[in-house]
VOBA-1610 file (N, C-alpha, C; in pm, whole numbers, padded with zeros to 5 digits, always signed):
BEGIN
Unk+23477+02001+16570Unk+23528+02112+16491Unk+23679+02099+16477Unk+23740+02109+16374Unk+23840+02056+16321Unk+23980+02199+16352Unk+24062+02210+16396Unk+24145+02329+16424Unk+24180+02400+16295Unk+24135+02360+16192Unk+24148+02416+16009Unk+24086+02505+16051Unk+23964+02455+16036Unk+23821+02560+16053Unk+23833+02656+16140Unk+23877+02660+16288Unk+23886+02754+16345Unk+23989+02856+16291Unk+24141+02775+16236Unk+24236+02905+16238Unk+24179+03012+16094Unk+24117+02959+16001Unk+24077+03064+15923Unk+24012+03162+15918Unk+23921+03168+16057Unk+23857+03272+16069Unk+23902+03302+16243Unk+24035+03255+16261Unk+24020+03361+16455Unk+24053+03524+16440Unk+24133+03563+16312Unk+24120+03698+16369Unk+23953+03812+16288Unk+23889+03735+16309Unk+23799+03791+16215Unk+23690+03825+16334Unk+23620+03984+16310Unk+23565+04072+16411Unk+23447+04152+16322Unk+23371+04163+16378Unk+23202+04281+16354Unk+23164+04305+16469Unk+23078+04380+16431Unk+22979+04473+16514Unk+22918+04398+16503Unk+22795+04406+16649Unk+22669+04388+16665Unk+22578+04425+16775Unk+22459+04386+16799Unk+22369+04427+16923Unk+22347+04297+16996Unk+22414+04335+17139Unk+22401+04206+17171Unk+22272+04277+17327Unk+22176+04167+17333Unk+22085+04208+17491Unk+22128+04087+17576Unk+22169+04092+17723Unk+22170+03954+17822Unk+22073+03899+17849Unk+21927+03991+17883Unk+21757+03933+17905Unk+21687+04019+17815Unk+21548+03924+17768Unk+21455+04041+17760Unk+21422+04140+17742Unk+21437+04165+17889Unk+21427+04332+17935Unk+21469+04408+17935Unk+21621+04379+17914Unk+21724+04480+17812Unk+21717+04544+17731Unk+21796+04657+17725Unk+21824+04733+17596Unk+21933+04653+17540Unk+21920+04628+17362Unk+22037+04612+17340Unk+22177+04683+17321Unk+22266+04640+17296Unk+22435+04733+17336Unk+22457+04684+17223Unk+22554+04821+17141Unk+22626+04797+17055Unk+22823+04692+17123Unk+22750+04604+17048Unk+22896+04509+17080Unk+23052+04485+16990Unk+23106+04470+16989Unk+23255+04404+16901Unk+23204+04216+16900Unk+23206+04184+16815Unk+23209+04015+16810Unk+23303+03976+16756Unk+23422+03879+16827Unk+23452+03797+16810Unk+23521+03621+16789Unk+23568+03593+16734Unk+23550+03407+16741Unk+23730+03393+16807Unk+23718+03297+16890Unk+23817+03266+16963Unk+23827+03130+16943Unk+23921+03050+17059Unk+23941+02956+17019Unk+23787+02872+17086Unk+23811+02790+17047Unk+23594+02706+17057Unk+23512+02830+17140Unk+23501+02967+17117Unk+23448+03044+17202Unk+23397+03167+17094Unk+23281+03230+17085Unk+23235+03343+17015Unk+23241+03473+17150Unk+23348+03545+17153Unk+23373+03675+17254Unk+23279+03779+17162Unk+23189+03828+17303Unk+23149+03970+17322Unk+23181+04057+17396Unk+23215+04176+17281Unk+23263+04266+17435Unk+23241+04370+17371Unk+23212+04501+17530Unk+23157+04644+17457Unk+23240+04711+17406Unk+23266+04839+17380Unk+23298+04913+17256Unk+23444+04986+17337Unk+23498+04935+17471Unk+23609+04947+17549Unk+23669+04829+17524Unk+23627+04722+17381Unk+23682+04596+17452Unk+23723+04526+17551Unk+23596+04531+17647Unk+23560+04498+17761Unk+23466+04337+17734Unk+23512+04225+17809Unk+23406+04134+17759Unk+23325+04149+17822Unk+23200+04106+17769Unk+23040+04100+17843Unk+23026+03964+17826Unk+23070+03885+17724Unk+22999+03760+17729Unk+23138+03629+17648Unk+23081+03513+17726Unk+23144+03451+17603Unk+23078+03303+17576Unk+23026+03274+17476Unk+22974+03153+17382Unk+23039+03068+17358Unk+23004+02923+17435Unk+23087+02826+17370Unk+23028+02770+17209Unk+23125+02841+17113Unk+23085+02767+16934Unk+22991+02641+16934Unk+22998+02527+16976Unk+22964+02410+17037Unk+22779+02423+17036Unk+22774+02540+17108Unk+22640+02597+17152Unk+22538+02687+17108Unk+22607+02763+17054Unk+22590+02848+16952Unk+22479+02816+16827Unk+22325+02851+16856Unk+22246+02830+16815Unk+22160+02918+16719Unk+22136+02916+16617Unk+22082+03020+16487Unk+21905+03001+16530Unk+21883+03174+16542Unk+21752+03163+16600Unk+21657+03194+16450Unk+21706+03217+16388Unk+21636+03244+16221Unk+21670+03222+16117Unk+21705+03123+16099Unk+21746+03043+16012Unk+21769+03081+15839Unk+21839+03115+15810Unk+21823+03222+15674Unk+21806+03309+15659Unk+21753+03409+15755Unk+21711+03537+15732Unk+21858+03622+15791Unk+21801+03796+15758Unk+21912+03866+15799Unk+21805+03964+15883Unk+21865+04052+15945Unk+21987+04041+16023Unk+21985+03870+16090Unk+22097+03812+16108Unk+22093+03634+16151Unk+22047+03693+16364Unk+22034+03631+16343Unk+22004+03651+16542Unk+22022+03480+16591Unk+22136+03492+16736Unk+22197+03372+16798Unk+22181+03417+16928Unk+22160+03275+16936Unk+22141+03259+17097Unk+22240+03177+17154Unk+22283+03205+17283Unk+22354+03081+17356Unk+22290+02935+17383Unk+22227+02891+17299Unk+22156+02753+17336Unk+22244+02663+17381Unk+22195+02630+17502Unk+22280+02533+17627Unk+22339+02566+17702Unk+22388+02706+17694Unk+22431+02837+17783Unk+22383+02744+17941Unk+22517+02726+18001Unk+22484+02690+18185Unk+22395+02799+18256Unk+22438+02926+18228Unk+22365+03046+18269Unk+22192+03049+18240Unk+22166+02981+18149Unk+22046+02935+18153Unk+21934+03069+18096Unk+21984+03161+18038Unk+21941+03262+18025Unk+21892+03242+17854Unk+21766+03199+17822Unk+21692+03195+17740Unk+21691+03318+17600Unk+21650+03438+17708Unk+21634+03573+17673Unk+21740+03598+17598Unk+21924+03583+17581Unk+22010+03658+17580Unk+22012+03623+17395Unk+22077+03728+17333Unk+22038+03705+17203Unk+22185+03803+17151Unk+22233+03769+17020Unk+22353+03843+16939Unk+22244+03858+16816Unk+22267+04005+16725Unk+22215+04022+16639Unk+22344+04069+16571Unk+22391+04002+16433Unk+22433+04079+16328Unk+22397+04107+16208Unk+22425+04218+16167Unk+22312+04276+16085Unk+22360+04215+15915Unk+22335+04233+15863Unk+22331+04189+15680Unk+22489+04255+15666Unk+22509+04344+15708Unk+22625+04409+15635Unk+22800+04364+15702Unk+22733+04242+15806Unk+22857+04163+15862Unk+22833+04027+15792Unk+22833+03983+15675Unk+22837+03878+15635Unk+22942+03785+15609Unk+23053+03874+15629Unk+23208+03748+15651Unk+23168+03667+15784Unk+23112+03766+15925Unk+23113+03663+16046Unk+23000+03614+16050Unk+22878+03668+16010Unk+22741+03571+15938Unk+22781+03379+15922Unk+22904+03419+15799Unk+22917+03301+15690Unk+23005+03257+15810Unk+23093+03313+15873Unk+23197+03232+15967Unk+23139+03174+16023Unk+23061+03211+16146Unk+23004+03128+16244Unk+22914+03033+16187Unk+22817+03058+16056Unk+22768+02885+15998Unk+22860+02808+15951Unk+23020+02850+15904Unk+23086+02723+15907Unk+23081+02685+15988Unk+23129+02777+16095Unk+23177+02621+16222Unk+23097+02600+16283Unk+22930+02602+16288Unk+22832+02598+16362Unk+22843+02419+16257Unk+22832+02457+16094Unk+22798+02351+16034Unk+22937+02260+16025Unk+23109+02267+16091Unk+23143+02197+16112Unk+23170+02124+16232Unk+23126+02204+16316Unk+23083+02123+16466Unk+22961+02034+16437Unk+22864+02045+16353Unk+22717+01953+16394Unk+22804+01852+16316Unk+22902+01833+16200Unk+22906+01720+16124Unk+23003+01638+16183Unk+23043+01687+16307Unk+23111+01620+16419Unk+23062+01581+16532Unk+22927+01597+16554Unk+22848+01559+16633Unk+22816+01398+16660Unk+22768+01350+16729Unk+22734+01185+16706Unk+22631+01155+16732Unk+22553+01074+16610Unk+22419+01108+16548Unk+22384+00944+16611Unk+22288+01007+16717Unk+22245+00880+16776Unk+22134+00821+16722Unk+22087+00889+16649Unk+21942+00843+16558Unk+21988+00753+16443Unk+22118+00831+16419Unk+22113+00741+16266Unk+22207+00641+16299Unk+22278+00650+16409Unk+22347+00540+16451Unk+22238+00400+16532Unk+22104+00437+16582Unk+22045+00338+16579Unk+21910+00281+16468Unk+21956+00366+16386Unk+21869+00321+16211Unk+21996+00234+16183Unk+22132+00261+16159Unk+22216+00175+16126Unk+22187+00092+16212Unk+22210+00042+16334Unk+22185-00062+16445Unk+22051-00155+16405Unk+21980-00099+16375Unk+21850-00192+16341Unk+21854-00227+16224Unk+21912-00169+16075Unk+21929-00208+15969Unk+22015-00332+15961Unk+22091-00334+16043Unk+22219-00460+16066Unk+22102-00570+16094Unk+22049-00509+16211Unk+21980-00627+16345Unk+21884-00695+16217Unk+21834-00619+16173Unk+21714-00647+16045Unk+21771-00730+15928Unk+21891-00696+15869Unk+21993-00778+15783Unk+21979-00918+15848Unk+22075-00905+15940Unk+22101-01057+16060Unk+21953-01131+16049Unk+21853-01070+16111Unk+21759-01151+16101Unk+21707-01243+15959Unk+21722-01129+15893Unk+21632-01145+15760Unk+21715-01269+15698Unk+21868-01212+15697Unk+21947-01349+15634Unk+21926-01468+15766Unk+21928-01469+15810Unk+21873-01635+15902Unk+21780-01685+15895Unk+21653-01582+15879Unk+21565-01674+15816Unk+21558-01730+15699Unk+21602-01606+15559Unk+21599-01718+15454Unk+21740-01846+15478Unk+21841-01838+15558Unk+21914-01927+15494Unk+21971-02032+15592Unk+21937-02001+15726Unk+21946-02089+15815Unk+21828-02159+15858Unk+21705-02071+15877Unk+21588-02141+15970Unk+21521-02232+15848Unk+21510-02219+15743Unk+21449-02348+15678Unk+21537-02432+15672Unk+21663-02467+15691Unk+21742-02534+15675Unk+21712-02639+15855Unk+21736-02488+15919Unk+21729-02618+16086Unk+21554-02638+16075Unk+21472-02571+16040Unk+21343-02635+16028Unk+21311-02760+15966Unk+21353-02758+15876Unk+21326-02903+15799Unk+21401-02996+15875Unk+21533-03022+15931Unk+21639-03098+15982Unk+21540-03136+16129Unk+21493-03042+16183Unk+21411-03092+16351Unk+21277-03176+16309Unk+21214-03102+16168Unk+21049-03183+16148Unk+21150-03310+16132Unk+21188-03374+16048Unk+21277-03530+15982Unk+21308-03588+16085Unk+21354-03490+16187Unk+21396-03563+16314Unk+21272-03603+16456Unk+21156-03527+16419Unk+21041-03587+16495Unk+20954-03651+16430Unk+20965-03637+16339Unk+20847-03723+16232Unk+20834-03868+16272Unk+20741-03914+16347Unk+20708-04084+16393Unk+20739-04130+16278Unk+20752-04263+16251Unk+20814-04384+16170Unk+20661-04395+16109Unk+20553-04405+16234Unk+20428-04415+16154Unk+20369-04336+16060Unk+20365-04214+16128Unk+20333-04072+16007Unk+20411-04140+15898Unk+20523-04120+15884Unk+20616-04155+15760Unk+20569-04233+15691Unk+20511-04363+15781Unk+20428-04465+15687Unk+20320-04442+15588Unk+20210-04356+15693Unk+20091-04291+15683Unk+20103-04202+15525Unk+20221-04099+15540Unk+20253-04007+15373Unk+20325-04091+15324Unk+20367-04193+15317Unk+20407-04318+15183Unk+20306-04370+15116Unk+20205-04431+15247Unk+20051-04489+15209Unk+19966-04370+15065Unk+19970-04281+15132Unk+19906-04160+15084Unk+19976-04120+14963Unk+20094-04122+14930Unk+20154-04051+14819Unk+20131-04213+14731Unk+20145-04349+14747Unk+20124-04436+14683Unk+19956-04437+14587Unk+19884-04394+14708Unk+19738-04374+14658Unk+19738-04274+14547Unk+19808-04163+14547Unk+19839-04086+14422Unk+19902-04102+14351Unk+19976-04232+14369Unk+20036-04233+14230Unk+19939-04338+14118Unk+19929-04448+14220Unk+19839-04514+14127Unk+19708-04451+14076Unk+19684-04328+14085Unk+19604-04264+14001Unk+19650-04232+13822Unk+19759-04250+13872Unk+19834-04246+13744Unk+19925-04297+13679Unk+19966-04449+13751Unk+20027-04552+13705Unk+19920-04706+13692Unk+19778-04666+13806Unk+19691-04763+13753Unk+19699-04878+13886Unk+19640-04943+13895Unk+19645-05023+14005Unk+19746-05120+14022Unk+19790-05133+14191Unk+19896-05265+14150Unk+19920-05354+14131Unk+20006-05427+14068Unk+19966-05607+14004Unk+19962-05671+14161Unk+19873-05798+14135Unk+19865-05897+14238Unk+19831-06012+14193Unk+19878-06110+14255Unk+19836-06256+14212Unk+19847-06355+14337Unk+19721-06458+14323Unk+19747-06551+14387Unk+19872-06632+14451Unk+19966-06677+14373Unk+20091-06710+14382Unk+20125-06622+14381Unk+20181-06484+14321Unk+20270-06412+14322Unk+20264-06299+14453Unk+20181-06312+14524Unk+20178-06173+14591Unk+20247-06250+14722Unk+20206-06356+14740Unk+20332-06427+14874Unk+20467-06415+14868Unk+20457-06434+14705Unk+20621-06470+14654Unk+20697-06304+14690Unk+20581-06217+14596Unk+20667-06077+14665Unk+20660-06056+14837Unk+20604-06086+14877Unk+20633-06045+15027Unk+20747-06120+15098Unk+20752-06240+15013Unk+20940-06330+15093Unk+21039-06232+15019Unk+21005-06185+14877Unk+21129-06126+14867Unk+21159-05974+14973Unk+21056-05961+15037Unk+21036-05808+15097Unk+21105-05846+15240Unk+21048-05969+15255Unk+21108-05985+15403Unk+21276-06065+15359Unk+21285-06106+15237Unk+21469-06126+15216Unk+21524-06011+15288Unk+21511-05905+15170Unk+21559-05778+15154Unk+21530-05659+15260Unk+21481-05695+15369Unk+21419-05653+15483Unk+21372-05490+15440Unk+21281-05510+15318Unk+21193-05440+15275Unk+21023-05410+15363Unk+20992-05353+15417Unk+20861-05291+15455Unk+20764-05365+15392Unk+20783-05319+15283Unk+20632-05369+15149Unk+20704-05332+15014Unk+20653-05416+14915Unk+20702-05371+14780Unk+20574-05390+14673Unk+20590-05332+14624Unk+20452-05270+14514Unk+20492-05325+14382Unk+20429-05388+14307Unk+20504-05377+14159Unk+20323-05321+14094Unk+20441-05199+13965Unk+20349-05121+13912Unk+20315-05164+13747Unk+20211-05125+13713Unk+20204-05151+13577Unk+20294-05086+13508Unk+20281-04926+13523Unk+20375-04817+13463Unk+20407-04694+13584Unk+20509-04602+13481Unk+20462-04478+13587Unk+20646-04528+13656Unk+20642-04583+13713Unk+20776-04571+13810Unk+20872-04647+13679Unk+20993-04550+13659Unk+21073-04630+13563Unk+21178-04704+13617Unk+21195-04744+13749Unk+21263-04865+13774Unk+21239-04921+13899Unk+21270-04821+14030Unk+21263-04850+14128Unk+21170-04730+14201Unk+21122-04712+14344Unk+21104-04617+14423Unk+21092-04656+14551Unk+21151-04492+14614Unk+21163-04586+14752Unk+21029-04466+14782Unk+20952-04472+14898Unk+20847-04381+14943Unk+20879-04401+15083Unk+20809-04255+15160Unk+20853-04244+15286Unk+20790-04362+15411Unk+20853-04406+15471Unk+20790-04512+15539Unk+20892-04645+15531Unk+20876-04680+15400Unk+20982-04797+15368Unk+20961-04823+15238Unk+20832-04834+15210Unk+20764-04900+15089Unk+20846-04869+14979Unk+20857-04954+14822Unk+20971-04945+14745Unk+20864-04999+14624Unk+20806-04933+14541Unk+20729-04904+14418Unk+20866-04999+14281Unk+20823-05107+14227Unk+20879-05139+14140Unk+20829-05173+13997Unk+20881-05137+13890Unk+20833-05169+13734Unk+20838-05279+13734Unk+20688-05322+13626Unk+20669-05470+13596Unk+20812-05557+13546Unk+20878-05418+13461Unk+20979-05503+13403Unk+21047-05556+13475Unk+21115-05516+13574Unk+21208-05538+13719Unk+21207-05713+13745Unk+21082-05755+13691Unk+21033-05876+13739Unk+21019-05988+13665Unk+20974-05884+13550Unk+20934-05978+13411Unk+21046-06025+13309Unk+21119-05900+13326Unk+21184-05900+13205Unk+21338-05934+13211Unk+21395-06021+13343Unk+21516-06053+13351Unk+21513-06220+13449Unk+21609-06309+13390Unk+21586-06410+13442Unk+21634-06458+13623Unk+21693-06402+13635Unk+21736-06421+13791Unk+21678-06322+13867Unk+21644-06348+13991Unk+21611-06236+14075Unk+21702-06188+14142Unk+21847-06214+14118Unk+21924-06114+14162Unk+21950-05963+14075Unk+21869-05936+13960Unk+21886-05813+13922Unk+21744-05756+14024Unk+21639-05807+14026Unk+21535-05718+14087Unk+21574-05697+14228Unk+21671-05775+14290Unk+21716-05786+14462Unk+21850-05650+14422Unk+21872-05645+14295Unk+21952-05515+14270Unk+21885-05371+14235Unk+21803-05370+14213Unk+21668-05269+14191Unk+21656-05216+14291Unk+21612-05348+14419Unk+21516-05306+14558Unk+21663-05203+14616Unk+21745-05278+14636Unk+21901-05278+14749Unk+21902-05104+14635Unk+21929-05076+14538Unk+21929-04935+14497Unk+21849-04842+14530Unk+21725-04871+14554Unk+21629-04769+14590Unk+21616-04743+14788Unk+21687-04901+14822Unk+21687-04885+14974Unk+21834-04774+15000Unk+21935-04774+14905Unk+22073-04692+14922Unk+22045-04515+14917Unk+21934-04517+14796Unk+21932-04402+14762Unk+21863-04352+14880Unk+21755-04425+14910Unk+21670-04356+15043Unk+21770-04332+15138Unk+21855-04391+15182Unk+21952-04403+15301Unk+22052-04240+15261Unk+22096-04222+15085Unk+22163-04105+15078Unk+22068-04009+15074Unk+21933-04024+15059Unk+21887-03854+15026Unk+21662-03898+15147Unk+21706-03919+15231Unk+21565-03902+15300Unk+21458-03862+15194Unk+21347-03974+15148Unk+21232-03920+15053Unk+21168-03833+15099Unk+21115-03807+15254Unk+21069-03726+15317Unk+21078-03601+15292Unk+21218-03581+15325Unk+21348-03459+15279Unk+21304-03376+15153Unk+21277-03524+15067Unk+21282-03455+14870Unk+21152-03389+14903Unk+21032-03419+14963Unk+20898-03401+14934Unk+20888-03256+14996Unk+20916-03235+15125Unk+20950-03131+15163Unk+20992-03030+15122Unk+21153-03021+15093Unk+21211-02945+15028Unk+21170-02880+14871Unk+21079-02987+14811Unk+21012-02942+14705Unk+20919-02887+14734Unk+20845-02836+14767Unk+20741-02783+14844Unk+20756-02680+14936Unk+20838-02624+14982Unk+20889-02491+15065Unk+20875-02558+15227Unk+20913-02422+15312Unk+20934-02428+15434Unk+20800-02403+15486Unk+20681-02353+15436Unk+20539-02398+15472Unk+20516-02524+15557Unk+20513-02644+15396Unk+20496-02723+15432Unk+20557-02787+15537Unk+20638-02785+15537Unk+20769-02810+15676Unk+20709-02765+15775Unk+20676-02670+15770Unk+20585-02584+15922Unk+20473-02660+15929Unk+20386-02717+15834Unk+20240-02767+15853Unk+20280-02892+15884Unk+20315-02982+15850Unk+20433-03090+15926Unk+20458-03118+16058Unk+20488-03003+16117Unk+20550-03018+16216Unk+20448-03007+16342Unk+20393-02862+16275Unk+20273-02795+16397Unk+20143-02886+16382Unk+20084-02980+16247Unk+19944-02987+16266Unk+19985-03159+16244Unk+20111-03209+16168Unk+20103-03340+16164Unk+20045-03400+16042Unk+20010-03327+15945Unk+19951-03306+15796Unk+20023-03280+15676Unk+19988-03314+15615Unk+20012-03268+15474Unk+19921-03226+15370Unk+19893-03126+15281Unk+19737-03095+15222Unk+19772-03215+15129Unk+19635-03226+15031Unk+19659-03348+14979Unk+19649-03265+14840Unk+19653-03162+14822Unk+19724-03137+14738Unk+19878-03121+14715Unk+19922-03115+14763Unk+20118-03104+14796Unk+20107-03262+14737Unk+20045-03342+14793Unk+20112-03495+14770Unk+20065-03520+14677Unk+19951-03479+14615Unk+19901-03498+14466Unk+20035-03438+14397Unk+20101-03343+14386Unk+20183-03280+14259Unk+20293-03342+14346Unk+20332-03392+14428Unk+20458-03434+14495Unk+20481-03596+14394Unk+20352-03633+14363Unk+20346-03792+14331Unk+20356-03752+14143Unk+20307-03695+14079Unk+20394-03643+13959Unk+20481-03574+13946Unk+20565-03559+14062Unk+20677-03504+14015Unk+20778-03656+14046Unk+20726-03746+14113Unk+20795-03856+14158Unk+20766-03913+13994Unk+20662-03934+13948Unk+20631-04043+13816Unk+20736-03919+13684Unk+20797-03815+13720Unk+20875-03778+13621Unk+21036-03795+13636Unk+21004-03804+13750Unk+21163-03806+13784Unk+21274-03898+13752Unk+21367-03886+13694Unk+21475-03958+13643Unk+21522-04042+13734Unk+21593-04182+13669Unk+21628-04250+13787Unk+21776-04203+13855Unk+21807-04209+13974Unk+21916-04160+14064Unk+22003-04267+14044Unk+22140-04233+14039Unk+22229-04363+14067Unk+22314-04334+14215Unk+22268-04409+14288Unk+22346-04427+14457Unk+22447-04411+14471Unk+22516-04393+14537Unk+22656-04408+14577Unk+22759-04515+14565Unk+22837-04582+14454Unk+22847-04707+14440Unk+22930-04786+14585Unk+22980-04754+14631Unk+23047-04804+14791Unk+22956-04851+14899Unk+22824-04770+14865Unk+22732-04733+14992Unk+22602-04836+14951Unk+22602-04910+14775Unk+22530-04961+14734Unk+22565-05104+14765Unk+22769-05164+14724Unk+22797-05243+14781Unk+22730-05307+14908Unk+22786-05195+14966Unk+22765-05256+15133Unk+22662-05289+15117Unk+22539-05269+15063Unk+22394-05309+15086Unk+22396-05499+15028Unk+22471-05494+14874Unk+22509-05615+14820Unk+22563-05705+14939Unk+22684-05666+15008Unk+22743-05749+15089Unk+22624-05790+15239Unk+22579-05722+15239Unk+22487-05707+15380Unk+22398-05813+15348Unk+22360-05792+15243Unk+22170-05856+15224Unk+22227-06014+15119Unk+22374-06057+15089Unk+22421-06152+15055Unk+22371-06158+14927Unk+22371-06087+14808Unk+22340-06067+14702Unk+22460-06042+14571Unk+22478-06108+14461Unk+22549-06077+14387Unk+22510-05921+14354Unk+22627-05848+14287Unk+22617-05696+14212Unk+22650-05732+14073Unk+22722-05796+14035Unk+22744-05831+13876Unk+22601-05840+13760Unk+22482-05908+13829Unk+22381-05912+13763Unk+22300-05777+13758Unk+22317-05710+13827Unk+22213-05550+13831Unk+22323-05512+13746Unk+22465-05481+13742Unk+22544-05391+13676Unk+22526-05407+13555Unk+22508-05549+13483Unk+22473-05571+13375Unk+22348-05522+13302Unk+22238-05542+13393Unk+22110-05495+13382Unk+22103-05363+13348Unk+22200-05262+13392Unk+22181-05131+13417Unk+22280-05131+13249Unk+22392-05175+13242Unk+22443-05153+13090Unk+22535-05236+13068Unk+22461-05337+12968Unk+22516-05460+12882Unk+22644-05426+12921Unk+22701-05317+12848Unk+22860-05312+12800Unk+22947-05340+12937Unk+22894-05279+13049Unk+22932-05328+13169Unk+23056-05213+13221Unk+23062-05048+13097Unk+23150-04949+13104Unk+23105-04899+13234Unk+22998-04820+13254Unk+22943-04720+13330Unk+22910-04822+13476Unk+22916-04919+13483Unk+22870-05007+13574Unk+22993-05071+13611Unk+23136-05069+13604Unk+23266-05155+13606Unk+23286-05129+13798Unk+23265-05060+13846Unk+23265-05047+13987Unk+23200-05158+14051Unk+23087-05182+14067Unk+22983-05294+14085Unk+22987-05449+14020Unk+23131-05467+13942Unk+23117-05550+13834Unk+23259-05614+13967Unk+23327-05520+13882Unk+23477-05532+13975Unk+23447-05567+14112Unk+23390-05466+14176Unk+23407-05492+14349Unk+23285-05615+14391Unk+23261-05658+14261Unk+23153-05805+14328Unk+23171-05893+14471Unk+23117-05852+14579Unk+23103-05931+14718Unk+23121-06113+14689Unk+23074-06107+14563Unk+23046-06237+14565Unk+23033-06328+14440Unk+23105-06468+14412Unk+23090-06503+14239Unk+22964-06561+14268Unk+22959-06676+14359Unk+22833-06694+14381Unk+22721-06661+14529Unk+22638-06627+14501Unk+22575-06574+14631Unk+22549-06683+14727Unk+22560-06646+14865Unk+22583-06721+14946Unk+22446-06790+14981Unk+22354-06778+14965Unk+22173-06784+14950Unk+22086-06742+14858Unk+22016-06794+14783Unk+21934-06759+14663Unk+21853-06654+14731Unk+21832-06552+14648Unk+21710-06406+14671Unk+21572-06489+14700Unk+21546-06580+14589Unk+21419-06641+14612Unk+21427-06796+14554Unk+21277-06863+14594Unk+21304-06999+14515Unk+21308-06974+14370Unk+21307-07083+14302Unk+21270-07098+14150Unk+21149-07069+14138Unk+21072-07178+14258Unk+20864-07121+14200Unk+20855-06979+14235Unk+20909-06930+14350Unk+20840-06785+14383Unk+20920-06711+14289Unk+21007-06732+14214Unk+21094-06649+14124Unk+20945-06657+14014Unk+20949-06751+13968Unk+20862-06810+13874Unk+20719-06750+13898Unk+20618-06713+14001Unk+20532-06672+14051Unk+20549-06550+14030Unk+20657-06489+14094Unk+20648-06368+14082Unk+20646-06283+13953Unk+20714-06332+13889Unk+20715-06285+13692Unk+20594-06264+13609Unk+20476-06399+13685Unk+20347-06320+13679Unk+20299-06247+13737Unk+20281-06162+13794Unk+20196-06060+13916Unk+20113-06006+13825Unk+20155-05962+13743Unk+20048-05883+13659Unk+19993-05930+13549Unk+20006-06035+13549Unk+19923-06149+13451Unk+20004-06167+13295Unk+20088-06151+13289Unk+20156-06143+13142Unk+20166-06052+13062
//
């Protein structure tokens, strides 16, 4: 209660009937408001009583005559009651101000722990959407066996060639691709009829390549520039990661807890792979792969655009004029150009 509120109404006085128990008669009283105190006293201005404001409790809420009790009174006296009648309505209206500016000074432990849980509930709610799928996905990537990984490469490959068609193989040529796999310390490499428009890397290792990659350029240092791009990109963005993350924090959970994937997720995971545009790597991070695996970059840069504008990074920072070891022989170069029969 604010000392405003009190000084506007301290010299302000009525009549009323005040009883101490029960069993009393009531007494005509004098009422009035002091400092945090409602004084009663009889008609000698004599006090009989005094109310701390604080306490001061409305036993009928709207009605007249108003009737108050000492609620919380130490004296403990239930019974004791102030009646003023309708025709004291200045100290009526007084005492519900400051009855109603003491409660709005009160401290509201209810709504102070609705605020407390609304926070606690905020906090939570924002961590789950924006932290826990984030460390969820980061711990599955980080337990995921090398084999599983293999296992959903195997599996997402099987769906794709549902819709790129089976993969080329040949007598001669399918040896020839596996030296270039073990050059390029590639896993396995696939060459596709269609469906993949240049390169792919899949989780595990495996690296999905277009017929053209093979067919349609004379050195195999552009296709050893194909593979080394799709091994960079995997290295900047985990395929695992993409499949996941496309797919919500579910799947991430089914991942983790059962070791699965539905095979529907990898069915629409594997057309969204046969739509997807090709990525260009990091050119520094692609180098190093050039310099590592002893491969010219001048021949992919070209491959990627004649003019040699958009590609001048890879052109310029060439590791090498001539490579220090051929990608492959001439016959397995030669072998390999057929895989898919012409």
């Amino acid at each position: 209660m604010t000392k405003t509120a009190l000084t506007k109404f301290e010299r302000l006085e009525a009549s009323g009937l005040w009883r101490p128990d029960p069993e009393a008669q009531r007494r005509d009283v004098i009422v009035s408001i002091g400092e945090a105190t409602l004084t009663i006293s009889d008609l000698q201005d004599r006090p009989l009583a005094h109310w701390s404001l604080p306490a001061v409790a409305r036993l009928n809420k709207g009605k007249r005559p108003a009737i108050y009790a000492p609620d919380g009174d130490p004296s403990g006296d239930p019974g004791e009651t102030l009646e003023l009648d309708e025709s004291e309505a200045h100290m009526i209206d007084a005492i519900e101000s400051l009855r109603a500016a003491i409660d709005r000074g009160r401290p509201r432990p209810g709504r102070l722990r609705l605020v407390t849980l609304s926070v606690s509930f905020a906090s939570v709610a924002a961590l789950a959407l924006f932290w826990l799928p984030g460390a969820l996905l980061d711990h599955t990537l980080g337990v995921v066996p090398k084999v599983k990984r293999v296992e959903i490469g195997r599996t997402l490959e099987t769906e794709l060639t549902r819709l790129t068609g089976r993969p080329c193989r040949g007598v001669l040529a399918s040896p020839a691709l596996a030296r270039l796999a073990t050059r390029l310390d590639v896993p396995r490499l696939v060459v596709l009829r269609g469906g993949v428009q240049q390169s792919l890397h899949l989780p595990g290792g495996t690296i999905l390549l277009n017929r053209a990659i093979v067919e349609d350029f004379e050195e195999p240092d552009i296709a050893a520039g194909y593979i080394l791009a799709a091994k960079a990109d995997a290295a900047q963005y985990d395929p695992l990661r993409a499949l996941l993350e496309s797919h919500g924090p579910l799947t991430t959970l089914r991942l983790l807890t059962t070791g699965t994937l539905p095979e529907a997720t990898l069915r629409a995971h594997a057309e969204e792979m046969v739509l997807r545009a090709p990525t260009s790597p990091d050119p520094e991070r692609l180098l190093g792969l050039f310099r590592d695996y002893d491969v010219k970059s001048t021949p992919y840069a070209y491959a990627l655009d004649p003019s040699g504008e958009s590609t001048l990074p890879l052109i310029e920072a060439d590791p090498y004029e001539t490579s220090p070891r051929p990608v492959l022989s001439d016959g397995d170069w030669v072998a390999l150009q057929g895989i898919c029969g012409g």
